[in-house]
C-alpha positions as CSV (number, residue, x, y, z in Angstrom):
1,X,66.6,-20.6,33.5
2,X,69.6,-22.9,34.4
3,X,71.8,-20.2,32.3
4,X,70.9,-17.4,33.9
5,X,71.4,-19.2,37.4
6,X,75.0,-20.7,35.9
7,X,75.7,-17.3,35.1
8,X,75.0,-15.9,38.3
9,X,77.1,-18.9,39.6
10,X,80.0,-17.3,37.9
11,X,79.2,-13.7,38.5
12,X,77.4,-12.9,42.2
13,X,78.1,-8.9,40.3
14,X,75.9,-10.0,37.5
15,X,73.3,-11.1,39.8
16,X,73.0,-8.5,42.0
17,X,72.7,-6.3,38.8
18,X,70.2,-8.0,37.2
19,X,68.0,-8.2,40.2
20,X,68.1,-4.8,40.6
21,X,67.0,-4.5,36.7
22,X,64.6,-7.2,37.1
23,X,62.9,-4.8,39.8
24,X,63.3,-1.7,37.5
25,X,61.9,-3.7,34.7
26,X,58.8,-4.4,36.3
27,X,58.3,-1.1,37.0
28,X,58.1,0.1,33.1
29,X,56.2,-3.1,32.8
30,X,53.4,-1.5,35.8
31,X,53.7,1.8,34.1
32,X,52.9,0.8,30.8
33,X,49.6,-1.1,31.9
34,X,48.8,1.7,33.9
35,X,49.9,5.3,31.2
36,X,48.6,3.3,28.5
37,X,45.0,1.1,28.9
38,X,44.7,0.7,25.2
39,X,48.0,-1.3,25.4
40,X,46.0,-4.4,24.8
41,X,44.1,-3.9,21.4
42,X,46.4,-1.1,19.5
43,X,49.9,-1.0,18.2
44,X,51.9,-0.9,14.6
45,X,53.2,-4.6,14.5
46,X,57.2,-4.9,14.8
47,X,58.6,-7.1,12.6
48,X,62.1,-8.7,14.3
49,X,64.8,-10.1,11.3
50,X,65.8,-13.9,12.6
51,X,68.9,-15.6,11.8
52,X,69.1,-19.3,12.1
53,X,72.2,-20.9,12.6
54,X,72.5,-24.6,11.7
55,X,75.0,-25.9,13.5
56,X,74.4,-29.6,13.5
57,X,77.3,-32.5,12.1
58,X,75.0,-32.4,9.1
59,X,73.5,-29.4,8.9
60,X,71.7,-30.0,5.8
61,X,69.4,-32.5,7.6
62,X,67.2,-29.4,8.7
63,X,65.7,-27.9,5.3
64,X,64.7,-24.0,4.5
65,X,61.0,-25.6,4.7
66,X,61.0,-26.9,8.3
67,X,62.9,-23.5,9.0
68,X,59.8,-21.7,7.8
69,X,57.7,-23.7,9.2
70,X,59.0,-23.1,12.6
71,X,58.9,-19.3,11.9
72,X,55.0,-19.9,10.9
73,X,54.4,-21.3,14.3
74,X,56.0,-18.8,16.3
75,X,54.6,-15.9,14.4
76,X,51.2,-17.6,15.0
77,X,51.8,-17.8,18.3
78,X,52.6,-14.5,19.4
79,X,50.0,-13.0,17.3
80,X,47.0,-15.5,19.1
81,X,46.3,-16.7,15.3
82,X,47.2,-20.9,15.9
83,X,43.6,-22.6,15.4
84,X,44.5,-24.6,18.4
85,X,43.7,-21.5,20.7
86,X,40.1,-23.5,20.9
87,X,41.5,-25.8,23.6
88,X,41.5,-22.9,26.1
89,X,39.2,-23.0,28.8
90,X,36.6,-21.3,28.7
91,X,37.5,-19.4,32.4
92,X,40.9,-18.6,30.7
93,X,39.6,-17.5,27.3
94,X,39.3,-13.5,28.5
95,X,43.1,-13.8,29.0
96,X,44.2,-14.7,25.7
97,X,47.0,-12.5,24.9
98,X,48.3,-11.1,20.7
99,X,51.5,-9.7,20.6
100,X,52.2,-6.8,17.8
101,X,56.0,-9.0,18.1
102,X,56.6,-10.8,15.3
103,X,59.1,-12.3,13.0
104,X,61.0,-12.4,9.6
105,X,64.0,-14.2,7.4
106,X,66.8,-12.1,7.8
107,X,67.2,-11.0,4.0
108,X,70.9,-9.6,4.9
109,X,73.7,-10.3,6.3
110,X,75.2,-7.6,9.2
111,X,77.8,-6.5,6.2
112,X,74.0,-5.9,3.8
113,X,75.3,-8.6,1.7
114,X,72.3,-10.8,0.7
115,X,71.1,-14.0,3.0
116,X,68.1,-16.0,3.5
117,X,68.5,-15.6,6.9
118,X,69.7,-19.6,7.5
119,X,73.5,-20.0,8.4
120,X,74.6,-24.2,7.9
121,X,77.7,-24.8,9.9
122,X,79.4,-28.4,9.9
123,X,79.4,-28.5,14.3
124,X,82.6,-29.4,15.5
125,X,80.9,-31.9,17.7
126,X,77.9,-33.8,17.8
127,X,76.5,-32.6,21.3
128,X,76.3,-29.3,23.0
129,X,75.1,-28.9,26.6
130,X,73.8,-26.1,28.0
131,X,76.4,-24.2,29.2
132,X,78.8,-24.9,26.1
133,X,78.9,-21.4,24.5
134,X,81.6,-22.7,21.7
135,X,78.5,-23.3,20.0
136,X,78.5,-19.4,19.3
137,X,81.7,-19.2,18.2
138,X,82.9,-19.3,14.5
139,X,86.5,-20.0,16.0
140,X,85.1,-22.9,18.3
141,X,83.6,-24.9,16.1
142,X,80.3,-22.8,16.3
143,X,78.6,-19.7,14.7
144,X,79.8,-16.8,15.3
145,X,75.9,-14.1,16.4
146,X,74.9,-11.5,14.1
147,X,74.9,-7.9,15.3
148,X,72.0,-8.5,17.9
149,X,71.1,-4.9,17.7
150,X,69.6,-5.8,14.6
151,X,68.8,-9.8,14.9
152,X,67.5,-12.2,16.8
153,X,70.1,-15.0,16.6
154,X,68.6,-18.3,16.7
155,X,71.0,-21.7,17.1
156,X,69.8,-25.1,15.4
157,X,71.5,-28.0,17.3
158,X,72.0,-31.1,19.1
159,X,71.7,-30.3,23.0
160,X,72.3,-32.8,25.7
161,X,71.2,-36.0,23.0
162,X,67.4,-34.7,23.7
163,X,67.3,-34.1,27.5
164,X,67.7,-30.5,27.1
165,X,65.0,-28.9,24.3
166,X,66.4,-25.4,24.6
167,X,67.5,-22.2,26.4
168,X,67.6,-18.4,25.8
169,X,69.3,-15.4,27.2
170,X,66.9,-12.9,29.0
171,X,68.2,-9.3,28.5
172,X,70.9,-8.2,30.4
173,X,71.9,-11.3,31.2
174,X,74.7,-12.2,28.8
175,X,77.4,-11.0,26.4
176,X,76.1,-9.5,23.2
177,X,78.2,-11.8,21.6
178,X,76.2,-15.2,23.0
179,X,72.8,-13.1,23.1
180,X,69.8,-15.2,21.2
181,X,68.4,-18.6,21.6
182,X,69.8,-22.7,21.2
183,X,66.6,-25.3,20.5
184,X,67.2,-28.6,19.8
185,X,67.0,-29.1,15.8
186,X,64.5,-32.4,16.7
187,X,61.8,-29.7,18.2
188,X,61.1,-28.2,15.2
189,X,57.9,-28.8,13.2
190,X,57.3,-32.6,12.2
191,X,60.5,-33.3,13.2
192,X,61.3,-36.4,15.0
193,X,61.2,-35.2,18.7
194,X,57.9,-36.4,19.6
195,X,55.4,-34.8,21.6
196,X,57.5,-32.0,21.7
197,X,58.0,-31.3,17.8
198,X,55.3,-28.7,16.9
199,X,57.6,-26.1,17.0
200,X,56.6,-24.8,20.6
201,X,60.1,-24.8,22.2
202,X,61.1,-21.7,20.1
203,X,57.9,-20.5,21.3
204,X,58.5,-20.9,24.9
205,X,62.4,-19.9,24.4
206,X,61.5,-16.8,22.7
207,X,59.4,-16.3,26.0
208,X,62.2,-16.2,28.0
209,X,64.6,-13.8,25.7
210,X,61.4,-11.3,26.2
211,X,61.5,-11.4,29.8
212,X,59.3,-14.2,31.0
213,X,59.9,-16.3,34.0
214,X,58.6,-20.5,34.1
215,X,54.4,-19.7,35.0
216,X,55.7,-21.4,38.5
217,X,58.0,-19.0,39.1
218,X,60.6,-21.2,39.2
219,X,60.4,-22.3,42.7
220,X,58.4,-25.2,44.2
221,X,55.8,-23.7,46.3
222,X,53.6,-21.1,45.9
223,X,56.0,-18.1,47.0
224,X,57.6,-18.0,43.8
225,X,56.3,-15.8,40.7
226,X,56.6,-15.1,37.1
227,X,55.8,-11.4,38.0
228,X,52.6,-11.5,36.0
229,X,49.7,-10.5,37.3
230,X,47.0,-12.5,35.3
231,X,48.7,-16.0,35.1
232,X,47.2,-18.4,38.2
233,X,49.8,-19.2,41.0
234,X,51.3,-22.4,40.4
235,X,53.2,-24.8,42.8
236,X,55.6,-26.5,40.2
237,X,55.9,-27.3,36.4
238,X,53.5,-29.3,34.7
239,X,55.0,-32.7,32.6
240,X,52.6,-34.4,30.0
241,X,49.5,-33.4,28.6
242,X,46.4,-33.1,30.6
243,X,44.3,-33.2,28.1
244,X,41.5,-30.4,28.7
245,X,40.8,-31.0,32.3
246,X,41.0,-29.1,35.0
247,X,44.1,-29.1,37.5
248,X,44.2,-27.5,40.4
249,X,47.3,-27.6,43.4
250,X,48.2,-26.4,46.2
251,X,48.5,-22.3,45.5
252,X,45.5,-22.7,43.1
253,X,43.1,-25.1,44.8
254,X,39.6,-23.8,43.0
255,X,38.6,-23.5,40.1
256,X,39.4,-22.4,37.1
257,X,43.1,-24.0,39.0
258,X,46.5,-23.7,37.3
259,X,47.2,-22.4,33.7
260,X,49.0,-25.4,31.8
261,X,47.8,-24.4,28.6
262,X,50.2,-21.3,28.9
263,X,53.5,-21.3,26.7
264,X,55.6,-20.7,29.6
265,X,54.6,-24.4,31.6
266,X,56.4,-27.4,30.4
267,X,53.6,-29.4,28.9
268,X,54.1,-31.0,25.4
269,X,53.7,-28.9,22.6
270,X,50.0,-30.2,22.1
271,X,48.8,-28.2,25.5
272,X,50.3,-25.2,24.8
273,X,48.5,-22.6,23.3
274,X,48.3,-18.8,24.9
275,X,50.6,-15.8,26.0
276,X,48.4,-14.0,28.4
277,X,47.7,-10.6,28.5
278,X,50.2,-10.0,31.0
279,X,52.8,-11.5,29.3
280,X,52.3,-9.9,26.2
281,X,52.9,-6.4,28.1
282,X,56.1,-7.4,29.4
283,X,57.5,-9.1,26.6
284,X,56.5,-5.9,24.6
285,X,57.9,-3.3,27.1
286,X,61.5,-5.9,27.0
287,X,61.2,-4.8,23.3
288,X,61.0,-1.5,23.7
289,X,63.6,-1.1,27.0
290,X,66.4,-3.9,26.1
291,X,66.3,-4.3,21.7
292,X,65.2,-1.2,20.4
293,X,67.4,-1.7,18.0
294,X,65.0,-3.9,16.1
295,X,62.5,-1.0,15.1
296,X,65.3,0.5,13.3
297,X,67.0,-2.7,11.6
298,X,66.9,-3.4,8.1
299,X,67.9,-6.9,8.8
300,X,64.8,-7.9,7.0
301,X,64.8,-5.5,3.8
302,X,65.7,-7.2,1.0
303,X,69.2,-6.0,-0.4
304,X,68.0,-3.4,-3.6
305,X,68.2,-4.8,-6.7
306,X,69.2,-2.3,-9.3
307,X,66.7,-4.1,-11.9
308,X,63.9,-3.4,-9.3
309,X,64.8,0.1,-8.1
310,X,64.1,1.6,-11.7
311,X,60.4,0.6,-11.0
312,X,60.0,2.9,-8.1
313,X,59.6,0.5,-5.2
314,X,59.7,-3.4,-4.5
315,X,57.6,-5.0,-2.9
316,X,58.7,-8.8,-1.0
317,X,58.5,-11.2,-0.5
318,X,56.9,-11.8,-4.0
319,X,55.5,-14.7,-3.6
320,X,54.4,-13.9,-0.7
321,X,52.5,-16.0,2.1
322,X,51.8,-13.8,5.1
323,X,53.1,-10.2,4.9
324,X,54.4,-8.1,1.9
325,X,56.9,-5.4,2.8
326,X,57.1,-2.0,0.2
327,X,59.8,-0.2,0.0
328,X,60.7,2.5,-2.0
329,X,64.5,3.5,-3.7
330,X,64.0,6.3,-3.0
331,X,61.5,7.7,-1.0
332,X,59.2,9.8,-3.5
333,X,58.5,13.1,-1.9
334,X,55.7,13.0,-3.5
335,X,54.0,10.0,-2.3
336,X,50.1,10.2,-1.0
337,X,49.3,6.6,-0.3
338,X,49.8,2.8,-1.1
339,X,46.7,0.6,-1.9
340,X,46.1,-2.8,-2.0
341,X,44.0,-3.9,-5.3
342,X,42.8,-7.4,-5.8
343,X,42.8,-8.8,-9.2
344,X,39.0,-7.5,-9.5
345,X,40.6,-4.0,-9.4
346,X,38.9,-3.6,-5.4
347,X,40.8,-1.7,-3.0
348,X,41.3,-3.9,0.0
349,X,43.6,-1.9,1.5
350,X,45.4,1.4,2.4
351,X,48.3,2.9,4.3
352,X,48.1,7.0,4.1
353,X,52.0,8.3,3.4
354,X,53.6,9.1,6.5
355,X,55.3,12.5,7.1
356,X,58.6,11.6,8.2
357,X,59.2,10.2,5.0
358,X,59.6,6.3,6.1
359,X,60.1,4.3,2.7
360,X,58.5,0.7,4.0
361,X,55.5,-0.4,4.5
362,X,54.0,-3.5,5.6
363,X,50.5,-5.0,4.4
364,X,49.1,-8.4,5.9
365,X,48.4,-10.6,3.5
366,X,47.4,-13.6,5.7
367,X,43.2,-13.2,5.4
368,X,43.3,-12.7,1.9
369,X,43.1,-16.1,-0.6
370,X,45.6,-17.2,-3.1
371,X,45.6,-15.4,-6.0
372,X,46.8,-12.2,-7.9
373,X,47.3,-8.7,-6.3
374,X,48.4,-5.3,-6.8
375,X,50.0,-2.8,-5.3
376,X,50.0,0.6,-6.6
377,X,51.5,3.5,-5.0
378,X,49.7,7.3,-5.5
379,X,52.2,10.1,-6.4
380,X,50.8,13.9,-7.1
381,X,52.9,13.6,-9.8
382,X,52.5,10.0,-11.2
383,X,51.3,6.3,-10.0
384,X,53.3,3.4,-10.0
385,X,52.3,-0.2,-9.7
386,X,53.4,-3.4,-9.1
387,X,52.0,-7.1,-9.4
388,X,52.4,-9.6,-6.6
389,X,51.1,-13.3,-6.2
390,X,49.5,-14.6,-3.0
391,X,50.4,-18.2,-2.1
């Protein structure tokens, strides 16, 4: 939150304006919860294309696997599927908030050339602090965003030699041009920034470019809010690890007392574990009111490869580990459905053909074990199938 108050520092008219958006905002947010009572269980999953930029003196210290690795915990996260979600308390459990946000490799760049979605940029120095936007600039030493109508730009650095773990830009806040996320490179998963290296600062970062305030509200004292309804008033941030107990202050002085175990608290990565309910309806109606854009991108399709295209449709990541996207070049006309065969030839899934005519769709292949499977795709006119390998 210290860029968005350094920001207001520069601009009093950007403050005033984003107040009055922030008041807007929660309006959509209270309509939503109120038009829409299902809002907690249903939903098609969104899948948002990620660009990492490495931007470290060495940016080949930070590998592709501790990049997916990072992307495995914040996908988890949002999706309540990280097997620490145990450690809740048992007063908090009814809470526990899923998300239908989630997260993907870019597999282009903004000019559909093809990428991996990682960017490694010798930094033009060996510290950033917060407030040194260079670091988002090709020209400054930095790396220049990606369209962020279509990404989520994520930085990779060194920020204030450890004091700083990272920072975001909440919407409407910022130039499109510095829009996206900085975490320290050491926070990452098994990295060397210990407690505070299972991957949880992107979490909590990620937080923020969806909308969400600090749990406390960002003021010491109980008059301060994270406009949430659900999340226990809180009197300040929380440091450490608590360890399972229960801690109550000042502006939550019974039980069940404060929520430390939330994403949006500064305990070490080891305590964190939940989105609540209400946090997952605002950081879903901040999708949907400030980065539409990502329903729409292709940031994540693979660029077509003519070898592919002649079978009909493709179907990536192949191996795949968590979700398999199909797309088809081009869209048959003619198409009735897509099913999911294991390699005992049982359907274990199905997606009907939708009428406008979409040419991707997504299958989760997280619950299902290593092995064989195939995809085959039902035509009037002919079938078409495809092979893919579990991990």
């Amino acid at each position: 939150m210290q860029v968005l108050e350094h920001a207001f520092g520069n601009s009093p008219l950007l403050k005033t304006k984003f107040q009055k958006q922030t008041v807007e905002f929660q309006q959509s947010v209270n309509k939503r919860k109120t038009t829409d009572p299902s809002f907690r269980i249903e939903g098609n999953v969104i899948y948002i294309p990620v660009v990492f930029h490495v931007v470290l003196t060495n940016p080949a210290v930070i590998t592709d696997a501790q990049i997916q690795a990072q992307l495995n915990v914040l996908n988890k996260d949002f999706a309540g599927m990280n097997s620490d979600s145990v450690n809740i308390p048992a007063a908090f459990k009814p809470l526990f908030g899923k998300s239908q946000i989630q997260f993907k490799l870019a597999q282009r760049t903004p000019g559909n050339e093809p990428s991996k979605g990682i960017v490694r940029v010798t930094a033009a120095r060996s510290v950033y602090s917060t407030f040194d936007t260079s670091l988002k600039y090709s020209t400054l030493g930095g790396d220049d965003a990606w369209d962020p109508n279509r990404f989520l730009n994520v930085w990779i650095t060194n920020l204030s030699g450890g004091y700083v773990l990272g920072y975001s830009t909440l919407p409407g806040s910022s130039v499109p041009a510095e829009e996206g996320i900085a975490i320290h490179y050491a926070t990452l998963p098994a990295d060397s920034l210990t407690p505070i290296n299972r991957g949880r600062t992107l979490t909590h970062e990620a937080g923020h470019f969806f909308y969400l305030y600090h749990i406390w509200g960002d003021e010491n004292g109980c008059t301060g809010t994270d406009f949430v309804d659900d999340t226990p008033n809180q009197a300040t941030l929380t440091s450490g690890c608590p360890g399972g107990v229960m801690v109550t202050d000042g502006c939550s002085p019974a039980a069940p007392g404060i929520l430390y175990q939330d994403y949006m608290d500064y305990t070490d990565d080891a305590c964190m574990c939940l989105f609540t309910w209400g946090q997952v309806a605002r950081m879903e109606t901040a999708l949907n009111n400030y980065h539409a854009g990502y329903y729409t991108s292709n940031g994540a399709d693979p660029v077509p490869n003519p070898n592919l295209i002649s079978k009909g449709f493709m179907v990536t990541p192949n191996p795949a580990t968590d979700a398999i996207t199909v797309q088809f070049y081009p869209y048959p006309l003619t198409l009735k459905a897509i099913i999911l065969y294991n390699s005992a030839g049982q359907k274990i899934g199905e997606q009907v053909a939708r009428e406008n005519g979409t040419g991707q769709y997504t299958f989760n292949m997280s619950r299902f074990a290593p092995g064989v499977y195939f995809v085959q795709a039902i035509c009037s006119d002919k079938k078409l199938m495809q092979k893919v390998i579990k991990q």
